[in-house]
C-alpha positions as a Markdown table, in Angstrom:
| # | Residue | x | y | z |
|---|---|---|---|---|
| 1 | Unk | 18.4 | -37.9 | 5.8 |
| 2 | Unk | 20.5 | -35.6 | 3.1 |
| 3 | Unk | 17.7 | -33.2 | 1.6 |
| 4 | Unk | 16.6 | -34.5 | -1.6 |
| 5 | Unk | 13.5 | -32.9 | -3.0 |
| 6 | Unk | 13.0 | -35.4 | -5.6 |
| 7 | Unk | 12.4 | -38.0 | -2.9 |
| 8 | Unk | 9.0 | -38.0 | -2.4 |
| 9 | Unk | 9.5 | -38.6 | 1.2 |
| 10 | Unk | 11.9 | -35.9 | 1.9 |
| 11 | Unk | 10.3 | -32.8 | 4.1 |
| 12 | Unk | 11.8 | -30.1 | 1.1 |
| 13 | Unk | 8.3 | -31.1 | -0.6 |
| 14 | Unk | 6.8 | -30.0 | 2.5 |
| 15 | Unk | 8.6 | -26.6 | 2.2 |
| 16 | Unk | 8.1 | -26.3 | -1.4 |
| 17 | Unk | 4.9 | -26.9 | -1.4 |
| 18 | Unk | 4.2 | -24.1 | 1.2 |
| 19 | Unk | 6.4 | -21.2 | -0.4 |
| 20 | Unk | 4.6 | -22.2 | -4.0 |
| 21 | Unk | 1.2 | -21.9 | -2.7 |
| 22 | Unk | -0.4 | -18.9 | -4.0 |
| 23 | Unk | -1.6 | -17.4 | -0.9 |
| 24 | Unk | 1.8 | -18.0 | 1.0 |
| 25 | Unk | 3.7 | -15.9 | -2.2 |
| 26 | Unk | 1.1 | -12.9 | -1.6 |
| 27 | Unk | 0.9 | -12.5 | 2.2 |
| 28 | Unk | 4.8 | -12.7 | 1.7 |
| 29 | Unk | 4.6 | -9.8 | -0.9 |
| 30 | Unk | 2.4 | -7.9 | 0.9 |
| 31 | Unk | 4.4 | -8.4 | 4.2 |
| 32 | Unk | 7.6 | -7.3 | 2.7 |
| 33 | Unk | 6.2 | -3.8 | 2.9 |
| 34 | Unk | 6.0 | -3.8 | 6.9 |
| 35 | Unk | 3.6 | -5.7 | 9.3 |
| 36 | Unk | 0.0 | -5.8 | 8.5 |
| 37 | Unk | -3.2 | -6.5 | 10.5 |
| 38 | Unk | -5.5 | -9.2 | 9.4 |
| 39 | Unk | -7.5 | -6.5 | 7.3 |
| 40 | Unk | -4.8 | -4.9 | 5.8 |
| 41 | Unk | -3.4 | -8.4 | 4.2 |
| 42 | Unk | -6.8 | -9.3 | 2.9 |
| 43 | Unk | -7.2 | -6.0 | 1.2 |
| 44 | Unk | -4.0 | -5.5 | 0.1 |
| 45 | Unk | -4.4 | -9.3 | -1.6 |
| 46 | Unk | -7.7 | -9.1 | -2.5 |
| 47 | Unk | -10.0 | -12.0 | -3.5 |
| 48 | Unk | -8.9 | -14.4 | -0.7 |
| 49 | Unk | -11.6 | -15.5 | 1.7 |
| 50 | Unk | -11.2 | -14.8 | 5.1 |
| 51 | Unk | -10.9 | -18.5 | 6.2 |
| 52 | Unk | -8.5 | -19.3 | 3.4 |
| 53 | Unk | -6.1 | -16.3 | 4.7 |
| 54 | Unk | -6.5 | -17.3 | 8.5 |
| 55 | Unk | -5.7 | -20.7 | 7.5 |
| 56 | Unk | -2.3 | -19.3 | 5.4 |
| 57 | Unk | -1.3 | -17.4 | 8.4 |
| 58 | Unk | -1.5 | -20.1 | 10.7 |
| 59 | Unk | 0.7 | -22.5 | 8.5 |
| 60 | Unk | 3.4 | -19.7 | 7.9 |
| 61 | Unk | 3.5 | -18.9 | 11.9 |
| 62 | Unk | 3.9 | -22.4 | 12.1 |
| 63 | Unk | 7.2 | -22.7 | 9.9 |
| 64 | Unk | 8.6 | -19.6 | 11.1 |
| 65 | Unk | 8.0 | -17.6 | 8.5 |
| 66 | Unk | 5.9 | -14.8 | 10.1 |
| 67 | Unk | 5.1 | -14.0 | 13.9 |
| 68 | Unk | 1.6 | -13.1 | 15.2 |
| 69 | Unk | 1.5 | -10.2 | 17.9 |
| 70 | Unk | -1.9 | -9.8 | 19.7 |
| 71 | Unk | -1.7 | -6.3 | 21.4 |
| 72 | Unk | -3.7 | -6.5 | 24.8 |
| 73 | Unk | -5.8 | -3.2 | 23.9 |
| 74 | Unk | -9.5 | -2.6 | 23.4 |
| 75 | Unk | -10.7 | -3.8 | 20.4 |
| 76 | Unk | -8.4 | -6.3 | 20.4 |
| 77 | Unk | -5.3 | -5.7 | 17.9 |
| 78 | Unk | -3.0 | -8.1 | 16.0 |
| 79 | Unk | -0.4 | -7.9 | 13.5 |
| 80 | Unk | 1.4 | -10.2 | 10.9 |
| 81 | Unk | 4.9 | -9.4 | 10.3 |
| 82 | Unk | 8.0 | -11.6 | 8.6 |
| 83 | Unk | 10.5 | -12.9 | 10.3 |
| 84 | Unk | 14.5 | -12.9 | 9.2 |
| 85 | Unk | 13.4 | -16.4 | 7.4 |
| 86 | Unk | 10.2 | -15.2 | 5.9 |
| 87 | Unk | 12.2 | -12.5 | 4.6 |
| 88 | Unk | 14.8 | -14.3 | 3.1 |
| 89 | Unk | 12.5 | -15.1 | 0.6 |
| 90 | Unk | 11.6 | -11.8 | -0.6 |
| 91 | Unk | 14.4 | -12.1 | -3.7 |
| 92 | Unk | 13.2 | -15.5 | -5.2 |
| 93 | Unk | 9.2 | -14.5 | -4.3 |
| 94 | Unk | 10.2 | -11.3 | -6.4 |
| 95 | Unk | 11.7 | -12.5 | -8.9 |
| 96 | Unk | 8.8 | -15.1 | -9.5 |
| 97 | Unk | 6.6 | -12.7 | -9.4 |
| 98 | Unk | 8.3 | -10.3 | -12.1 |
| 99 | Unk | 8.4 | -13.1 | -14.0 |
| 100 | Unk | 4.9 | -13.6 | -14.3 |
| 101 | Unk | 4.5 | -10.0 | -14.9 |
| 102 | Unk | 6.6 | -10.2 | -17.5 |
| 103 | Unk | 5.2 | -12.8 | -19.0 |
| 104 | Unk | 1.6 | -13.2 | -18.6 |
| 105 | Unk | 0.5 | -11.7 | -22.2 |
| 106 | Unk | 3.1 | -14.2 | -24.1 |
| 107 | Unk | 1.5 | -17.4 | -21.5 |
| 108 | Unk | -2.0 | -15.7 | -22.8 |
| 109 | Unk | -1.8 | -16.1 | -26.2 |
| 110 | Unk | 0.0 | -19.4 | -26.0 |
| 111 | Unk | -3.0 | -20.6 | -23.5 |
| 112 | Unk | -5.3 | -19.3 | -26.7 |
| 113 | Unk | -3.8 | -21.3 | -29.6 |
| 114 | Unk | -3.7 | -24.3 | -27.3 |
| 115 | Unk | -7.4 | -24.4 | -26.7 |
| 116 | Unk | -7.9 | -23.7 | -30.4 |
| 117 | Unk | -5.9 | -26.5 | -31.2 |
| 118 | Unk | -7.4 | -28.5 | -28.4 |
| 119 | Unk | -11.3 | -27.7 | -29.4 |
């Protein structure tokens, strides 16, 4: 099958929909800086539960997009880091996220006039 991603059956929605979760765009941000342990991405997020962060990990070791290292030490250690694919999105994630810097206070005020409109 040609990739297609507006065929709903194609796997690219699969993909998309992982790299345009929320979660997935911040661990990659934070990771971009070097590896992290579990504490360090939740902090350096902040305000994502740790079961929704565990979860995040799991699916982006999963597609390749980060590797897990458990260091055999006492207490236990592991780090996150990206991996040559999980970095190769650091230039869209970026940009995305510039974007929305950029352009939160203009989204605010047309979010505003909508629900005035709207009420």
């Amino acid at each position: 099958m040609k990739p297609n991603v507006y065929d709903p059956n194609c796997p690219t929605r699969t993909v998309l929909d992982r790299i345009g979760d929320k979660w997935t765009t911040l661990v990659v941000l934070v990771l971009l800086d070097g590896p992290r342990r579990f504490s360090q991405l939740r902090d350096g997020i902040g305000g994502v539960a740790p079961k929704v962060l565990t979860e995040t990990l799991r699916r982006l070791e999963r597609d390749g997009i980060l590797t897990r290292t458990a260091y055999p030490e006492i207490p236990p250690r592991v780090e996150y880091q990206l991996t040559p694919l999980g970095r190769s999105l650091e230039e869209p994630i970026r940009a995305i996220a510039t974007w929305a810097e950029h352009n939160v206070p203009q989204i605010t005020r047309a979010r505003k006039a909508y629900d005035r409109r709207a009420a």
